[in-house]
TIGUVEX-729800 format. One record per residue (C-alpha): x, y, z. Coordinates in steps of 0.5 Angstrom, whole numbers. Each point is the difference from the previous one (the first is absolute). Layout:
% TIGUVEX-729800
{{X; Y; Z}}
...
This chain:
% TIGUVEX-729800
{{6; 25; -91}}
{{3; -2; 7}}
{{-1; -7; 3}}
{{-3; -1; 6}}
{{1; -7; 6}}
{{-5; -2; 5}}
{{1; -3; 6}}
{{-2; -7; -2}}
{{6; 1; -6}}
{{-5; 2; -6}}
{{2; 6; -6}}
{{-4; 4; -3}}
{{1; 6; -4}}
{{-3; 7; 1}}
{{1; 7; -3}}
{{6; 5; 2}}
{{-2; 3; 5}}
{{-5; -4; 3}}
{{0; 1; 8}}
{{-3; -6; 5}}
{{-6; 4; 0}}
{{-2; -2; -8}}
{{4; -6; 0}}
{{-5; -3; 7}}
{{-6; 4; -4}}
{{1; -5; -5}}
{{0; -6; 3}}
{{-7; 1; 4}}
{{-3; 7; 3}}
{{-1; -4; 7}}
{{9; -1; 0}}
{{0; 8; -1}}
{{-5; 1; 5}}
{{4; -4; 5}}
{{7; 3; -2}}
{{3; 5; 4}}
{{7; -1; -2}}
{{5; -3; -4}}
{{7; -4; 0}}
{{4; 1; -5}}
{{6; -4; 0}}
{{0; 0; 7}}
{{-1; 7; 1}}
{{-6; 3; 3}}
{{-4; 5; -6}}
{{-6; 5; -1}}
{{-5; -3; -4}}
{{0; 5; -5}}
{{7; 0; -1}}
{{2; -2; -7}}
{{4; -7; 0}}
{{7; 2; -3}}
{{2; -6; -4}}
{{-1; -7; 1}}
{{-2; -2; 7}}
{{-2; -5; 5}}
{{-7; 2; 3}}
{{-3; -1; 6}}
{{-7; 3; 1}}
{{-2; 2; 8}}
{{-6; 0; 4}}
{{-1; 3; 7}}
{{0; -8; 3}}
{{7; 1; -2}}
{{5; 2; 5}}
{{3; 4; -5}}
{{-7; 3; -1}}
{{-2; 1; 7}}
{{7; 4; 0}}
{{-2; 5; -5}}
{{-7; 1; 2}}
{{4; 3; 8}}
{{5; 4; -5}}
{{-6; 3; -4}}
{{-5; 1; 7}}
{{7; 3; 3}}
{{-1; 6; -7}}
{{-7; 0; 1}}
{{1; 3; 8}}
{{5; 5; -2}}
{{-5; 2; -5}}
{{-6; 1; 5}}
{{4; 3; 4}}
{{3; 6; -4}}
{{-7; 1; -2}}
{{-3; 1; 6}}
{{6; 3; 4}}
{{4; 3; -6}}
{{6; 2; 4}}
{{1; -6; 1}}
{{7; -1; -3}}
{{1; -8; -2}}
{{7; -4; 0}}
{{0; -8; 1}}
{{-5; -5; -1}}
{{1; -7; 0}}
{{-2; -7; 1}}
{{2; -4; 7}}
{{-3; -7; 3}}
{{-9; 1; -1}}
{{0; 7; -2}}
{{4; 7; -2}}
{{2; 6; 3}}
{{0; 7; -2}}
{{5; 5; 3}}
{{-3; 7; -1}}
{{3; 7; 2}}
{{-5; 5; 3}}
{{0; 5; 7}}
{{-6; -2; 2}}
{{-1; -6; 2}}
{{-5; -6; -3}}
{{-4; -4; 5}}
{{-3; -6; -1}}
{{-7; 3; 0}}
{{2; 3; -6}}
{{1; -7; -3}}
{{-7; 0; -2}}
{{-1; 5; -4}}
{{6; -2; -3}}
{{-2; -7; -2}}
{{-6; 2; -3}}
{{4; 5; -5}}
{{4; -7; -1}}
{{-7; -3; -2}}
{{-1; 6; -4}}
{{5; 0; -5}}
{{-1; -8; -1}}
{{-7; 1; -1}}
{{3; 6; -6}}
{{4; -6; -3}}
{{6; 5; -2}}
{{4; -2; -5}}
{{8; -3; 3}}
{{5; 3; -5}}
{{8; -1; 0}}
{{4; 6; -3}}
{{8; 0; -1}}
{{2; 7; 3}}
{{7; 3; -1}}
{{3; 1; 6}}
{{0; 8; 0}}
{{-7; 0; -2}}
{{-2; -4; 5}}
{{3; 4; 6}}
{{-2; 7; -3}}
{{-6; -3; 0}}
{{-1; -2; 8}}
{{4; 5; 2}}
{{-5; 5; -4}}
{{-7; -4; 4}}
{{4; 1; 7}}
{{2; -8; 0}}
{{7; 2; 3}}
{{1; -8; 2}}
{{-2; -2; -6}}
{{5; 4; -4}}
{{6; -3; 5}}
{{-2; -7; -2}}
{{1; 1; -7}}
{{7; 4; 1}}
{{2; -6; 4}}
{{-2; -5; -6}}
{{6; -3; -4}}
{{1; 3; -6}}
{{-2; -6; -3}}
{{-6; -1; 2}}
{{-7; 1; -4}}
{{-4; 7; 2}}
{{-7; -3; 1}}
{{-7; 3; 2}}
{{-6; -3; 1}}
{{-7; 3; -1}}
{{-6; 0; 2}}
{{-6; 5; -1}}
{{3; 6; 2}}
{{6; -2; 5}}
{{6; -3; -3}}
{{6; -2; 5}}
{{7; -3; -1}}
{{0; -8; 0}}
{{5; -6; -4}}
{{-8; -3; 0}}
{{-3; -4; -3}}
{{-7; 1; 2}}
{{-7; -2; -1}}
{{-3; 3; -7}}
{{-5; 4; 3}}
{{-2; 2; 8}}
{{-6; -3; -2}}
{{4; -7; 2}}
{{1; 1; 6}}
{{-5; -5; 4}}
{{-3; 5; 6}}
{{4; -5; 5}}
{{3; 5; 3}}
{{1; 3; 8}}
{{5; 5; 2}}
{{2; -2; 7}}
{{4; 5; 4}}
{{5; 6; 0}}
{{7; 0; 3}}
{{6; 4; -1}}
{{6; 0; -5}}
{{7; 3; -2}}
{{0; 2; -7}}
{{5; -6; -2}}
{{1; -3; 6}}
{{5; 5; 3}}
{{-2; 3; 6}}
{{4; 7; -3}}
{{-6; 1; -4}}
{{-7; 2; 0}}
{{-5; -5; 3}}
{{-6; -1; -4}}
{{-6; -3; 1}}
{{-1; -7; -2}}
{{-7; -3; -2}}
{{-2; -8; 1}}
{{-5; -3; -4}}
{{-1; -7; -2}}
{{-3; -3; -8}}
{{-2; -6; -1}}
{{-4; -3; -7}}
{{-7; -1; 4}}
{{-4; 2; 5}}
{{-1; -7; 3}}
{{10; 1; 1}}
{{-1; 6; 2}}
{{-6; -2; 6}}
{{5; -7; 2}}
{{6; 5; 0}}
{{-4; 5; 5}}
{{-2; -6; 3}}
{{8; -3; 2}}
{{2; 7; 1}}
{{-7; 0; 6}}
{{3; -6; 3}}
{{8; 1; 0}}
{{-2; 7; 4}}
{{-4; -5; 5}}
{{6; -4; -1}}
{{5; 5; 2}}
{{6; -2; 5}}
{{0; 6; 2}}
{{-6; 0; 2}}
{{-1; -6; 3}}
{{6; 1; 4}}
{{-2; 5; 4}}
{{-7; -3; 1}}
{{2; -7; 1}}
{{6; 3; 5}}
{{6; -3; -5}}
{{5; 5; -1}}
{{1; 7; -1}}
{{4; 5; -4}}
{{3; 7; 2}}
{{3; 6; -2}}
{{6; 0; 4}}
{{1; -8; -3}}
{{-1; 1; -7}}
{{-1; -7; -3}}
{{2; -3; 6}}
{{-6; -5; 4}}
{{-2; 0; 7}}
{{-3; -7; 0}}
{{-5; 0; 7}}
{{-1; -7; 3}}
{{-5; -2; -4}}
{{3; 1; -7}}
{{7; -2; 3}}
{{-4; -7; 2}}
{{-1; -1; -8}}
{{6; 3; -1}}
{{3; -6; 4}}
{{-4; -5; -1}}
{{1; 1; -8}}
{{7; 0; 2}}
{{-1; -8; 5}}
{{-2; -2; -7}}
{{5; 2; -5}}
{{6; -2; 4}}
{{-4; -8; 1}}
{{-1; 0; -8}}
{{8; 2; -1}}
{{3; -5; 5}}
{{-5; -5; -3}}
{{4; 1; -7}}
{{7; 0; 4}}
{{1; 7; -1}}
{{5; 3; 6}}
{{-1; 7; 4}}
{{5; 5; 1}}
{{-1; 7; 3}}
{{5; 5; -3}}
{{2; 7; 3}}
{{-5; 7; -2}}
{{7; 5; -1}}
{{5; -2; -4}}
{{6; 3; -3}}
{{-1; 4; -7}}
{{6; -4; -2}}
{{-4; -6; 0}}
{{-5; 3; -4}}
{{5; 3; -5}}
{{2; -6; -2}}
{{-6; -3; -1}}
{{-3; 5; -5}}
{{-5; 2; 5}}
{{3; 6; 1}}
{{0; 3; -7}}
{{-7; -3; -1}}
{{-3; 2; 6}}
{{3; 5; 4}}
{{-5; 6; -1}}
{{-4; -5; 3}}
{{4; -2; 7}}
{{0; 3; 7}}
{{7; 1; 1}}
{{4; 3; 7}}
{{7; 2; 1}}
{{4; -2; 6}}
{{5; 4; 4}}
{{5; -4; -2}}
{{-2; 2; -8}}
{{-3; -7; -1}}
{{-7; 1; -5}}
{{-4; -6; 2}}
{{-7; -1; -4}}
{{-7; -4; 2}}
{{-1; -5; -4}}
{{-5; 0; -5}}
{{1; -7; -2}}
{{3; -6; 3}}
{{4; -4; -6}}
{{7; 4; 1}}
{{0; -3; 7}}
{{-3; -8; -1}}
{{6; -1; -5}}
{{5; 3; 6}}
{{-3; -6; 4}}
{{0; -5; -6}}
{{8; 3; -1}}
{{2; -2; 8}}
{{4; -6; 0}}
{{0; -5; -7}}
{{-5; -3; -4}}
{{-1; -6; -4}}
{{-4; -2; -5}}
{{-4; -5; 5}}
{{-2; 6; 4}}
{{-4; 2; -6}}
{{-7; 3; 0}}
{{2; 4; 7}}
{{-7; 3; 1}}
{{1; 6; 5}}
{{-6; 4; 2}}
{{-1; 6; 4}}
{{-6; 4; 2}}
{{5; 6; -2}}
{{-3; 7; 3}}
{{3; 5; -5}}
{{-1; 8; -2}}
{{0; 4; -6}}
{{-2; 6; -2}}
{{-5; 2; -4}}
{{-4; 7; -2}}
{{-6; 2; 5}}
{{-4; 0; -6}}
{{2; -7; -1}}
{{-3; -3; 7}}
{{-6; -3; 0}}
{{-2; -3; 7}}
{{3; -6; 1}}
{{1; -2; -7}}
{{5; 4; -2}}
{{5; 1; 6}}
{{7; 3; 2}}
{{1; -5; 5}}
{{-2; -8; -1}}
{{2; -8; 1}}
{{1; -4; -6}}
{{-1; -7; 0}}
{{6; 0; -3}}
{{4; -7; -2}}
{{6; 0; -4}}
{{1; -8; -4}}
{{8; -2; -1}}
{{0; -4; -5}}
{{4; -4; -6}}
{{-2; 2; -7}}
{{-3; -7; 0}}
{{-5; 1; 6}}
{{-3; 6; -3}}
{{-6; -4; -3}}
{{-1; -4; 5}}
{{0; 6; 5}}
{{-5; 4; -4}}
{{-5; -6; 0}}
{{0; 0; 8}}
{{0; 7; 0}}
{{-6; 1; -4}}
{{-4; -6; 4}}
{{2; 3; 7}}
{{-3; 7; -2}}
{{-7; -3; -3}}
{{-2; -5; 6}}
{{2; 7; 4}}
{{-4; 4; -4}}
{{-5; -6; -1}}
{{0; 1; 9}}
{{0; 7; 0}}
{{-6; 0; -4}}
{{1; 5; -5}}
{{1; -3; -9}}
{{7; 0; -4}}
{{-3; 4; -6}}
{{7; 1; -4}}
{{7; -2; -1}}
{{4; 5; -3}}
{{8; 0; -3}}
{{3; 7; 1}}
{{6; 1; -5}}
{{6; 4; 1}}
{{-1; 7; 2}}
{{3; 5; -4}}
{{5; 1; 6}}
{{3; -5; 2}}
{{6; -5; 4}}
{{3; -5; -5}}
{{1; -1; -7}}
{{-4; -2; -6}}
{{2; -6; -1}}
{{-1; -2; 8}}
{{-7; 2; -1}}
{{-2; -3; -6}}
{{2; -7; 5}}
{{-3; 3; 5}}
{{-7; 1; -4}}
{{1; -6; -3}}
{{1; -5; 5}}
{{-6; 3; 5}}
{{-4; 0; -5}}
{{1; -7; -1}}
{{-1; -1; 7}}
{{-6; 3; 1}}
{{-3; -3; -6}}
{{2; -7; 3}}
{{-3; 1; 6}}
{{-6; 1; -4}}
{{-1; 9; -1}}
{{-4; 2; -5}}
{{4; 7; -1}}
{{-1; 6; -1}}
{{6; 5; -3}}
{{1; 7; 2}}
{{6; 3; -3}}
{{5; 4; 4}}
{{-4; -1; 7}}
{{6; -5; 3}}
{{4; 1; 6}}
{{7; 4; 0}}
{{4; -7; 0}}
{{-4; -5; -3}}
{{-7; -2; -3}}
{{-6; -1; 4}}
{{-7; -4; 1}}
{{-5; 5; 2}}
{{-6; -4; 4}}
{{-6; 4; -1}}
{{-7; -2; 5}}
{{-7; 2; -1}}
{{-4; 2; 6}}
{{-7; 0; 2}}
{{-2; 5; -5}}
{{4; -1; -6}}
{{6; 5; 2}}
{{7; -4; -2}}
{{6; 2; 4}}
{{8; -3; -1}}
{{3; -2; 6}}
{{3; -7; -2}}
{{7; 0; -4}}
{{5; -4; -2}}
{{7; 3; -2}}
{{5; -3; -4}}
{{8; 3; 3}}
{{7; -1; -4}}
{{1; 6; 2}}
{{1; 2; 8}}
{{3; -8; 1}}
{{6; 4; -4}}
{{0; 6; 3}}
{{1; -3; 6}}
{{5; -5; 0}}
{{-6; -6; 2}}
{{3; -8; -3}}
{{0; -7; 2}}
{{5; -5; -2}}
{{-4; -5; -5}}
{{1; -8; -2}}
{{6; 2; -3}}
{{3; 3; 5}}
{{0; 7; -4}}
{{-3; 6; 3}}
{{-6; 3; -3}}
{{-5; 6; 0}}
{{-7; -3; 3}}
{{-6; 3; -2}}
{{-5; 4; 4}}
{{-6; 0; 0}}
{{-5; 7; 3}}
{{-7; -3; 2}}
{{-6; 3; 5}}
{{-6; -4; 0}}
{{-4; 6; 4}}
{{5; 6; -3}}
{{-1; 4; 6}}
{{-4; -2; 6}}
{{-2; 7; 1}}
{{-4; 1; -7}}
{{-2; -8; 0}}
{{-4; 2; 6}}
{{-3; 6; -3}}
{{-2; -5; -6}}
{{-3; -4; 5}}
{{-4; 5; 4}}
{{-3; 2; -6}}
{{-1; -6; -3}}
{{-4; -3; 6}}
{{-3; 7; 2}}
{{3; 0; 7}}
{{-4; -8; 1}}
{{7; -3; 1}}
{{-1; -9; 0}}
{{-1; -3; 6}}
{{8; -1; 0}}
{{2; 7; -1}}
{{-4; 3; 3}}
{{2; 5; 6}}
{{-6; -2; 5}}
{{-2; -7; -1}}
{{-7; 0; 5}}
{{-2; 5; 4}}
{{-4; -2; 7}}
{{-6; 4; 0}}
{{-5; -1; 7}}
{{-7; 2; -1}}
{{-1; 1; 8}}
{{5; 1; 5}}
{{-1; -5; 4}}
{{3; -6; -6}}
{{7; 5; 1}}
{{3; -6; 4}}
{{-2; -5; -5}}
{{3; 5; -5}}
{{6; 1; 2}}
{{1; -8; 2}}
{{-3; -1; -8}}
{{5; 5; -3}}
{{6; -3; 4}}
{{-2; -7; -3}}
{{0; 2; -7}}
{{7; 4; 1}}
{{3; -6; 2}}
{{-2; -3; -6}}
{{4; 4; -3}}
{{-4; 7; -3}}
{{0; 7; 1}}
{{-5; 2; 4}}
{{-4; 6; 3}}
{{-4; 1; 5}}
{{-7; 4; 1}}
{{-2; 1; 6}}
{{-3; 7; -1}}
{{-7; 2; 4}}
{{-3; 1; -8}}
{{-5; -4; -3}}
{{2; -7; -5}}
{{-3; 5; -5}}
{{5; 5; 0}}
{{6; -4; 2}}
{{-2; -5; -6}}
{{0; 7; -5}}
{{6; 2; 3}}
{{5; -6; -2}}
{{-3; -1; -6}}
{{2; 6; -2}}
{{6; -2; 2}}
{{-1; -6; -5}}
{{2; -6; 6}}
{{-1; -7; -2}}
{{-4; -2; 5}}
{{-4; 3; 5}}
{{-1; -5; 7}}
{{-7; 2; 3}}
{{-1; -2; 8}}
{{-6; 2; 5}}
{{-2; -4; 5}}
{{-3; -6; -5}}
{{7; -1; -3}}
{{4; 1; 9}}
{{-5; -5; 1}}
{{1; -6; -5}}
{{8; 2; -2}}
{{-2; 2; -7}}
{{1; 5; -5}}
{{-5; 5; -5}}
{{5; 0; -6}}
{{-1; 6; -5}}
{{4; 0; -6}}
{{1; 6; -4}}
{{-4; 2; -5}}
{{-6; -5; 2}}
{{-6; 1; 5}}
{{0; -6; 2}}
{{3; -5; 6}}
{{2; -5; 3}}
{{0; -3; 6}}
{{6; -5; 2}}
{{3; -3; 6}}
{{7; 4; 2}}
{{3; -6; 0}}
{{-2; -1; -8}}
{{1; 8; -2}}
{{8; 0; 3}}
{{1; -6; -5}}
{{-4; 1; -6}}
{{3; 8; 1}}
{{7; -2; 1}}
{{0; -5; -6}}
{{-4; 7; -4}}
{{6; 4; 2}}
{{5; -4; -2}}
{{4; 3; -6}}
{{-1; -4; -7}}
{{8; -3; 0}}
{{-2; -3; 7}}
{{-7; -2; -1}}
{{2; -4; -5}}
{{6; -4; 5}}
């Protein structure tokens, strides 16, 4: 008999070789029907698989997280079988799971299309209606290989060659096809919820390596029920609508060019919101005394190389070499250069916090394929700041940190979703012991601030451990852009000290913090987030004036001249078109407030305001419009002055 612990810390005996499956028959059919996998003792096992000893057992459903995760594994084998059934020449290679879906790379000369996707998901439906039993054999190595070398699974036979020699040989089958997998798997293709859609094509190279063949790599997304599926669709129908790219060119923000890559042109339009963004951030860091500095682009590999930054992120840094045989690097990042300022001249411990911010342009190389629009750029301004401290402020520090950065947030409209510790990195600065001080003491600082953390073990920064700040947008989608990053490190790289109360000198601390991260991929977020519909304050064109007749272009003029003195961005149209057509036009390019005169409003000094997104208007004085609209525009800090 084996001894059986349930979650909720209850025993119970069962035979040897009871698997999760009988154990959860026993207890109620229903449990049986819900449970698609089991963990025991931590690890993820088929339920078919008989317990080997005592253990701790947790039996897991689709609503699981866990759950949901096997169901893209088992959907990822059930496309690589439909697709060899119906196009045998088909060689499969890899298929795992990523963030709402799976992939599958296969190698065949003929390329898929995504007409063919069709016939491939009523295949896919076929074999779950065939409700194949899922199997796990333990292969020999040699057996293994012999036997996908012997069905034309070239890649296959390479994987498993490449596999540790410790490692377990396991196929899993179901029906006729079998493939090599570490499982578990569900226990029987018949569990798989239909909530499956394959959703596109793309190019891969075998192992990631440019070297080797490219295969042809087919997404698609599972979820536990039809109604995930349709609300995943649903999001995936609206980001598309949402795109930054998109409603860059269609809005006239910005845009982006092969002989740039990764570089953004920003048009008058989107520098305005680029600026106005930019207005905003540097009044909320005056108001919390934080000084700004502004640093030079190009500095010597010398600086970089005492730093760290050059063995970290050399690969990464545009580099030149001079006549002279200097080699100078474009910054990737501005904390070398903030502790060069900190170091001129001496500091006491009256000096501390010292706040200095810059709005640092920097570069770093990242692959073509990495690029994505304005979210992932080679070329980008942090709204960086870097807090000097003592040990004993840090607290304090991360306190005001953590409010700045929610009543910003709060301002711009988008939701603090998370806050995450990211602990040390494999590869990293310092020593164990700094680190270990390092985590501790942020996370007590953030846990005073009142932060509900969440862990994420080998995430942190180079030097130190860091709060990552994660927003929600309009339509659930969560981004990181804040952090916060505690730094014993590059303060002793680099030499940095102040002359405490006793006289000694010591070390500061360095605190590394972004509230936007980037202006470039915060304002990619925005965009989406607002659908191009900028608020009022942000918006690139504020009011248009819009005449109706010809003969109201006077007053139109004077009526614009008055509302720029108020302080808005304006545009005027004065074009021999019909209200109609110019009201479609600028709602198309989501203006705030369409001022609408004819020869009533030139007669009366009066304006027809629309705004956008409502059929309705109103009709004020211009005297009144230039003052509640003034007031509208004002960004959200100033408002509250």
């Amino acid at each position: 008999m084996i001894n059986v612990t349930f979650p909720d810390g209850t025993r119970r005996e069962y035979p040897d070789g009871s698997t999760p499956l009988t154990i959860a028959e026993s207890i109620s059919r229903s449990l049986a029907k819900r449970s698609i996998v089991a963990k025991v003792n931590g690890e993820l096992r088929d339920m078919k698989r008989p317990l080997e000893g005592d253990a701790a057992l947790e039996l897991l459903s689709a609503s699981d997280p866990e759950g949901l995760e096997l169901i893209r594994h088992d959907a990822a084998h059930i496309l690589a079988q439909a697709v060899q059934e119906l196009f045998p020449d088909a060689q499969v290679t890899i298929g795992p799971v990523i963030e709402d879906g799976f992939f599958y790379d296969f190698a065949r000369k003929t390329p898929f299309s995504t007409e063919d996707f069709e016939a491939i998901e009523a295949r896919m439906r076929e074999i779950v209606d065939k409700d194949y039993p899922i199997e796990r054999e333990v292969w020999t190595r040699q057996a293994a290989i012999d036997h996908f070398r012997s069905i034309g699974e070239a890649y296959k036979a390479e994987i498993i060659s490449d596999l540790p020699e410790s490692e377990t040989i396991t196929v899993y089958r179901q029906g006729p096809w079998a493939d090599l997998c570490r499982g578990p798997h569900l226990p029987s293709t018949g569990r798989l919820p239909k909530a499956f859609k394959l959703m596109k094509l793309a190019g891969a190279y075998w192992r990631g390596d440019h070297r080797n063949e490219m295969l042809q790599r087919m997404y698609g997304t599972a979820w536990a029920a039809e109604a995930d599926l349709a609300a995943h669709l649903k999001r995936i129908e609206e980001a598309e609508k949402r795109d930054h790219r998109k409603l860059g060119r269609e809005l006239e923000l910005f845009h982006l060019q092969e002989e740039g890559r990764g570089m953004v042109f920003w048009h008058p339009r989107g520098w305005t919101v680029y600026r106005t963004l930019e207005t905003y951030m540097r009044r909320r860091l005056e108001g919390a005394d934080y000084v700004e500095v502004k640093t030079p682009q190009v500095l010597d590999k010398a600086l970089w190389e005492a730093s760290g930054h050059w063995e970290k992120f050399g690969k990464n840094m545009f580099t030149c070499e001079t006549e002279e045989g200097e080699i100078l690097a474009v910054k990737p990042m501005n904390c070398p250069c903030h502790v060069q300022i900190f170091n001129m001249g001496q500091k006491s411990y009256r000096d501390l916090p010292l706040r200095m911010a810059e709005f640092g342009s920097c570069h770093r190389y990242e692959p073509s394929g990495g690029l994505h629009g304005i979210l992932r750029v080679r070329n980008f301004t942090q709204d960086d700041a870097h807090i000097f401290c003592r040990e004993d402020q840090i607290e304090e520090e991360t306190l005001a940190f953590c409010r700045l950065l929610r009543s910003i947030y709060e301002d711009l409209g988008v939701e603090l979703h998370s806050v995450k510790l990211a602990l040390r990195p494999d590869v990293r600065a310092g020593t164990d012991d700094t680190w270990d001080r390092a985590e501790g003491m942020l996370r007590r600082a953030a846990e005073a601030a009142g932060e509900v953390l969440e862990f994420l073990p080998g995430e942190g920064a180079f030097y130190g451990p860091k709060l990552e700040f994660h927003l929600k947008d309009a339509i659930g989608r969560t981004w990181q852009c804040g952090t916060l990053q505690l730094d014993f490190v590059l303060p002793e790289r680099l030499g940095a000290e102040y002359v405490g109360e006793d006289g000694v000198k010591h070390r500061p601390v360095m605190l590394h913090r972004a509230v936007l991260g980037t202006f470039e991929r915060f304002l990619g977020i925005l965009i989406e987030n607002f659908a191009g519909a900028f608020p009022m304050w942000l918006a690139p064109v504020q009011v248009v004036v819009a005449t109706i007749t010809e003969d109201a272009s006077g007053y139109a003029r004077e009526a614009a001249a008055a509302l720029k003195a108020a302080g808005l961005r304006v545009e005027l149209d004065l074009r021999n078109e019909k209200i109609n057509y110019k009201i479609r036009e600028h709602s198309l390019q989501k203006v705030p407030v369409i001022a609408v005169v004819g020869r009533a409003e030139a007669a009366d000094r009066r304006l027809a305001l629309r705004r956008f997104g409502s059929q309705a208007q109103s009709v004020v004085s211009l005297d009144e419009a230039a003052a509640d609209l003034a007031r509208e525009a004002l960004a959200p800090d100033l408002r509250r002055i």
